[in-house]
Every structure is written in C-alpha cells, then in structure tokens.
N, C-alpha and C positions, 0 to 999 in steps of 0.2 A: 403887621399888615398896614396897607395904605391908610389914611387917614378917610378918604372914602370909603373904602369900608368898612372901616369900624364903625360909620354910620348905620352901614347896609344890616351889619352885625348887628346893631341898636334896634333896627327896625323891628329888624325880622323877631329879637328877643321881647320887644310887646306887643309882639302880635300872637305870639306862642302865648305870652303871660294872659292875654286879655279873653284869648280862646280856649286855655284848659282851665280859664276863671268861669268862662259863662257857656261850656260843657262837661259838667260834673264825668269825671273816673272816664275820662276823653285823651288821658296826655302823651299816651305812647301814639294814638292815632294821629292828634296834631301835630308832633314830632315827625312822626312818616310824612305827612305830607307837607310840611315843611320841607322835609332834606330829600322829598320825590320832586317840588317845587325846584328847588337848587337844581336837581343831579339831571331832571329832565325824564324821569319814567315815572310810570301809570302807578294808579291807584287803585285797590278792588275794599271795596267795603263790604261788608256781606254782616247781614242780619236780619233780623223781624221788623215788620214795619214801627214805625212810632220809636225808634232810637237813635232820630236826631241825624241819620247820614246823610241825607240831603242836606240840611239845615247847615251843619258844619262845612261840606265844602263848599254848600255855595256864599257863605260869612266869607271862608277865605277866598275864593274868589272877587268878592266884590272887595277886597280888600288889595287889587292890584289896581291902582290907575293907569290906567290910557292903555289894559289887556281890553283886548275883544273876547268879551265869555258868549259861549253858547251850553247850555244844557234844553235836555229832552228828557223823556220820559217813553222810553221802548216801550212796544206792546208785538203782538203777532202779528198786525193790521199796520203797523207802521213802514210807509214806504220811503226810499231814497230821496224823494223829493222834498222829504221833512226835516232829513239829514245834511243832506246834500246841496238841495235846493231845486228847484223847477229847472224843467226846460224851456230854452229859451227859442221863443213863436220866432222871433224876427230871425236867429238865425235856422230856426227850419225853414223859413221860406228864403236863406239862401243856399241851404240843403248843406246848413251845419248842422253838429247838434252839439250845443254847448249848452252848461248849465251855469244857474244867475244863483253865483254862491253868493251873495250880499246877506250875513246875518247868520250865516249857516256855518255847518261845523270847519268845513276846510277856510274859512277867515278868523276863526278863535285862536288866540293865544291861551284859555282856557278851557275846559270843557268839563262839564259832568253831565253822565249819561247813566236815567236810571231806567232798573230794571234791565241793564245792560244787556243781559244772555237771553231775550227775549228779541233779538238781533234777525233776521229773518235771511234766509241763504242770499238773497237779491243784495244786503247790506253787509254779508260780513265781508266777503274777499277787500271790498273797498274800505270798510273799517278796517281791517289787518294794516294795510298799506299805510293808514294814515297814522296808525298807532306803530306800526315799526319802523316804517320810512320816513314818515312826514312826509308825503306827497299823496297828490291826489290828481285824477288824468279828468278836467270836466269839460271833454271833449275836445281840446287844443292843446292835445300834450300833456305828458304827468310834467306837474311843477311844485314845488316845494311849498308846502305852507308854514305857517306861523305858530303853532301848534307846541307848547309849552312844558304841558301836561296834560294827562285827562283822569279821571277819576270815575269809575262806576261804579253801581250801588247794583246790590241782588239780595235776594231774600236766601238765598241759597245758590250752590253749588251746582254748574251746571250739569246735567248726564248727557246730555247729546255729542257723543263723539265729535261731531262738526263742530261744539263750539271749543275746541279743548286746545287750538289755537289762540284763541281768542283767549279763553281764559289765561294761557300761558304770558299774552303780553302785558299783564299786571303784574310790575317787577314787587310791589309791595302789596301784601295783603290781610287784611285787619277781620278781626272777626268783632262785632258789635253786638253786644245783648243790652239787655236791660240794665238800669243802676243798681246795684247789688247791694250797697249799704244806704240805712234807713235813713239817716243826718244827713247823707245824698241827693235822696228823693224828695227829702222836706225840704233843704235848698233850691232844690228844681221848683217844688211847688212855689216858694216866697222870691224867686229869681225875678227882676223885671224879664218887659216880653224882650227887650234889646240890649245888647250890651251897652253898657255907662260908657266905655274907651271904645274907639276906632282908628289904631291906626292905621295908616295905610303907606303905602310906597310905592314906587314907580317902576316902569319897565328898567329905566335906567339904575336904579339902585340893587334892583334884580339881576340887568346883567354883571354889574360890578361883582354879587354875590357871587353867579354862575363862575365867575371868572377865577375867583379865588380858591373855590371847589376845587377846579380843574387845575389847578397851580398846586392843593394839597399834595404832600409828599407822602407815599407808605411804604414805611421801611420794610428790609427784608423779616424781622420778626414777627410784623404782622402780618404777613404772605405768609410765612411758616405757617401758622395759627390758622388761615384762610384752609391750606392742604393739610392741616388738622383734622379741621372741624370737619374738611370733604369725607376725612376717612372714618371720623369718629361714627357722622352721620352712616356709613355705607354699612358700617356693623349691625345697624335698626335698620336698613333695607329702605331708607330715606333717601332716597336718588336724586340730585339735578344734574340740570346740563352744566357743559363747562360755560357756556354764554351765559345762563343764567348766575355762575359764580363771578364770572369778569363782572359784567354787568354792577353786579352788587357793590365791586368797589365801588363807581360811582356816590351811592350813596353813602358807604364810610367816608371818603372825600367829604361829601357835602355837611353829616352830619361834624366833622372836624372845622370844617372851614366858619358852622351856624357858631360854634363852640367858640372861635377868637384864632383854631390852632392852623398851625403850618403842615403840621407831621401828622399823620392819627396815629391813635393811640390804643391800647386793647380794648378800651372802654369803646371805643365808636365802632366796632366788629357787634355793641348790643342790636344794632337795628336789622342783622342779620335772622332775628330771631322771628321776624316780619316775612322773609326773602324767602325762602329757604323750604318749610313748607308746602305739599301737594296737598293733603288731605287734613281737616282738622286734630285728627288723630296722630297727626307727626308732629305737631306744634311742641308736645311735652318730651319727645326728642331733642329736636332741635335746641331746646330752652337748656334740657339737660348737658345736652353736648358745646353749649356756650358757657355753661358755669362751672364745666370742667377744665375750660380752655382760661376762663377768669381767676378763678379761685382753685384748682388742682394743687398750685404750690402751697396754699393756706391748708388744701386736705393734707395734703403731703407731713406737711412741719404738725399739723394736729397729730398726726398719726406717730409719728415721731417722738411730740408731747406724753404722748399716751404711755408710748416704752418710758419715756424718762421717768413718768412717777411710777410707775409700775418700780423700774431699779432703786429708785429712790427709796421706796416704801421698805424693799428688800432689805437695804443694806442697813434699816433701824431696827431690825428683827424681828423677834426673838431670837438669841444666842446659845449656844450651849458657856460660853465661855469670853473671855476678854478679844483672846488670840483668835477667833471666830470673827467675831465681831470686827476684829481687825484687816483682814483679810476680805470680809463683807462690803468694807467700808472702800479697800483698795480698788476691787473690781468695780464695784456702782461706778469709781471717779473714774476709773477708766474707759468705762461705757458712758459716762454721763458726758466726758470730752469727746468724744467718738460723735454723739448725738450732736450737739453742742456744733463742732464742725458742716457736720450735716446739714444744720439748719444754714448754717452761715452760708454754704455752698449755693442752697435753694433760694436765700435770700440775693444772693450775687445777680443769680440767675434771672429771678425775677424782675431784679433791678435791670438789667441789660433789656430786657422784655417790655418793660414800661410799664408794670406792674404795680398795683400798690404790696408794699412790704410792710405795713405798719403791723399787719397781725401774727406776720414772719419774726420780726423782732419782735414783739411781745411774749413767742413762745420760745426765742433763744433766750432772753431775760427772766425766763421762769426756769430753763433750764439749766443757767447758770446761777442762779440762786439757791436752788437744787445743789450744784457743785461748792457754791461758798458756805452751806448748812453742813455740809459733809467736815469738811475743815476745817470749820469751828468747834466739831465736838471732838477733833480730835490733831488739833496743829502737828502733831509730830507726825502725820500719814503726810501731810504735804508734799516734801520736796521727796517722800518714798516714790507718792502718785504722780509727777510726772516725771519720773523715771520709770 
C-alpha cells in the first residue's frame, strides 16, 4: 500500500490500541466500529445503562478532526426540529419552508444517537433516508449530506413493528453488558477519568483509509465461504437478506484494508459474527457457523487424528502369535498412509483457502510418526507395506 496509507493504517492502529486500553473487554466493539468507520455503515449498541456506550463512541468521534459530530439523546417528546433543525421564519414569510440544519444531524460527518428506537413516527421515515441514502429533503430538494456513519445506543431491542426498519439499517450490531471479570472492574475503578493518549486523524487520512477498503480484493474462496456460511446459517433458521450479505463485504474489505492487507483473508469474514444476527439468540449460531468455516479442516484432520491412534494402538496388540502381529502391523501401515494422505489433501486445501495449516501439519507429523514407530519395530514389513 501507498505510503499514505500506511500512515492512515498507523493512525487508525492507536486509536484502536488506546480505546480497547481505556475500555476494559470493549475490543471486538472498537474493532466494529473502527471497520463500520472505514466501510461507511451504522452502528447499534444495545445494553443497560452505565456500560460505557455513549462514552466509547463519542471518544471515537471526537477523535476525527475537522468531522462535524452531532449526537442526541431520543426520548418520546423529541421532535424534528432537534434532529433536524428549526424552521426557518424568513423563508415562511416568503412562503418557503426550509429548515436551518446548522449544527444538526443532516451537517454531521458523525453522529450518535441515543436511545435511538425511542424515534417517534414524525422522525423515522426521514431518519431511514438519511441512514440509507445519505440525503435529506429540508425543503429545497432532497440533497446529499455528509454523513459518515452513525451509531445508536438502546437499552434493548425494539418491539414496535414500525421500528424494525430502522433497526435493520444497523449493518453492525454489538450487545454490551457489564465487565465480567474482577481484575477488569478494579482497573475500571483505578483507571484515570481520561485517556493518557489521543490520537487523532483527519478527514483526509480517513478518506485515504476509505479508499483503500474499497480497492481490497476478495477472492473467490472467500465468496465460497460467504454462500457457506448463508447455508450453514439457513439449517438454524437464521435468515438475512442478500443486501444485508453484500453489504457485509464492505466491512471484510475494511477490516483487511485496517489490517495492512490487499486481499482478505478467512480471518476477516470474523466480524461477520456482528452482521449477521436478528435476535440475541442467534449470536451462538452464527459464532458456530463461523468456527466451522475457520477451523472445520482442523476438526476434520483431529477426526482423522482420532482413527490414526485408535489403528496405531491396534496394531501393538495383544497377539496370539509373531505372524498375527505381523499382518497387524501391515494393515495399521496401510491405513496409517491412507490417513497420512488425507490429511495432506485437507492441508492443500486449506492452504488454497487461506487458511492457517499449522495444526493440519502438526497432526500429519503425528501421523507419521505413528507410521515411522511401526517400522522400526519391525524393518523387514517396510518395503512389504508399501507394496
């Protein structure tokens, strides 16, 4: 990559380091919205008050220079004009009616919006717009705005049919609880109020990043893997749309591009595991159905593993006799090469795939260790067994 961007790549990497530093058991959120940042889609944080979701995105917000952030705080009683902005007196009296977005959501390059699904019918349709289009109509024509990302915060999961659009435009979605471990909590407690490091970066180093995203390459194995994972999920009755599947490349893209890389790679299909999800209840799905697609050739060669010392085991006996024993010894080697291939096949594969292989070959080197113990206790089977 350019030399500018491997800046952008610099930045962006202490800005992750410095925010999963001063939000404890925070790092898969930060990562989301770092490569929702890049790829350009919405953020939904969902959890109980007091775990930090405000706080963290509005850090990384104030950590873009020369973005225009705008955040709110949704209620039932919240009207258009607080979103939006007022209308404007001077052109009613020349029987326009335009609104004076100065400071308001359609002029942010940022946004978090909390309590988000507390949205009122008068504000979602034009929320929709601005979250899927980027445009906004404030009375002289819908026009495009500036609009980057946005991120919302809920305490829970909408029920109101009406909002169930609206929830769907949160391409990434995080569930946030409490700190779970104790050494966690007591870092929280002894933590200054501010982080030590701020870096920060610019619109322009932003789009550099954007740009490099969009330039990442995904091969056809990781498309495989993409109509994989679609079908694996359809067996659990975990449905999305195909938009919402395209869509997601985007963010393998981005998270490859945070990464250094050109290509992704299996590993960056992990922030699927965010995407992908309707109900909290499908989360352990989805998770499942990604570490089958990561690690399946690692079950596979274990499984494999398995038979081999099982034959191995076999072929030490007990014997009735020499010519038993010998015969015991031939078939193990014959089955142990058979295995032995097998793995080597899966390891190929895996390699073509992008895969790590290191635990692939580690249980072909047991397997053939297996086949050099057999031979040694008895050199004259050698040149029998591979014939």
């Amino acid at each position: 990559m350019a030399e500018s961007t491997t800046d952008s790549i610099r930045l962006f990497g202490a800005i992750r380091s410095e925010l999963t530093a001063a939000f404890f058991e925070r790092e898969e959120v930060v990562e989301g919205l770092l490569c929702a940042l890049v790829a350009g889609q919405h953020v939904l944080l969902l959890g109980p008050p007091g775990t930090a979701k405000s706080e963290l995105a509005q850090e990384l917000c104030s950590r873009i220079e020369g973005a225009g952030h705008f955040q709110w705080l949704l209620t039932r009683f919240t009207t258009p004009e607080e979103l939006f902005g007022p209308v404007s007196l001077r052109g009613l009296e020349q029987d326009r009616y335009l609104r004076i977005t100065t400071g308001k959501l359609p002029r942010a390059h940022i946004a978090f919006l909390d309590e988000v699904f507390k949205a009122s019918s008068s504000i979602l349709n034009t929320l929709l717009a601005i979250l899927n289009e980027r445009r906004f109509d404030g009375g002289d024509g819908s026009a495009e705005i500036p609009l980057l990302f946005l991120v919302g915060a809920a305490n829970e999961l909408p029920e109101d049919e009406e909002l169930a659009a609206l929830y769907d435009r949160f391409l990434l979605r995080f569930e946030v609880d409490y700190l779970r471990e104790d050494f966690r909590f007591l870092q929280l407690l002894r933590a200054p109020a501010k982080p030590l490091s701020r870096t920060t970066l610019d619109l322009e180093a932003l789009a550099r990043m954007r740009e490099a995203a969009a330039n990442v390459a995904i091969p056809d194995p990781i498309l495989r893997d993409v109509a994989k994972l679609r079908s694996l999920l359809a067996e659990k009755d975990v449905i999305s749309s195909d938009r919402r599947f395209r869509q997601s490349l985007d963010l393998v893209r981005a998270r490859a591009a945070l990464a250094g890389r050109a290509t992704a790679v299996a590993e960056d299909l992990g922030i699927l595991a965010h995407v992908l999800w309707h109900e909290p209840d499908d989360k352990a799905h989805v998770e499942e159905a990604l570490r089958l697609l990561a690690h399946g050739h690692e079950d596979e060669a274990d499984r494999l593993l398995f038979q081999a010392r099982e034959i191995a085991e076999g072929a030490q006996g007990p014997h009735l006799d020499e010519d038993e024993a010998d015969r015991a010894a031939i078939e193990a080697l014959a089955k142990l090469h058979d295995l032995a291939q097998r793995v080597d096949a899966i390891a190929s594969e895996a390699r073509k795939e992008g895969r790590p292989v290191e635990r692939v070959g580690a249980v072909r080197d047991e397997i053939r260790g297996m086949v050099d113990a057999l031979l040694a206790e008895d050199p004259t089977d050698e040149h029998e067994s591979r014939h």
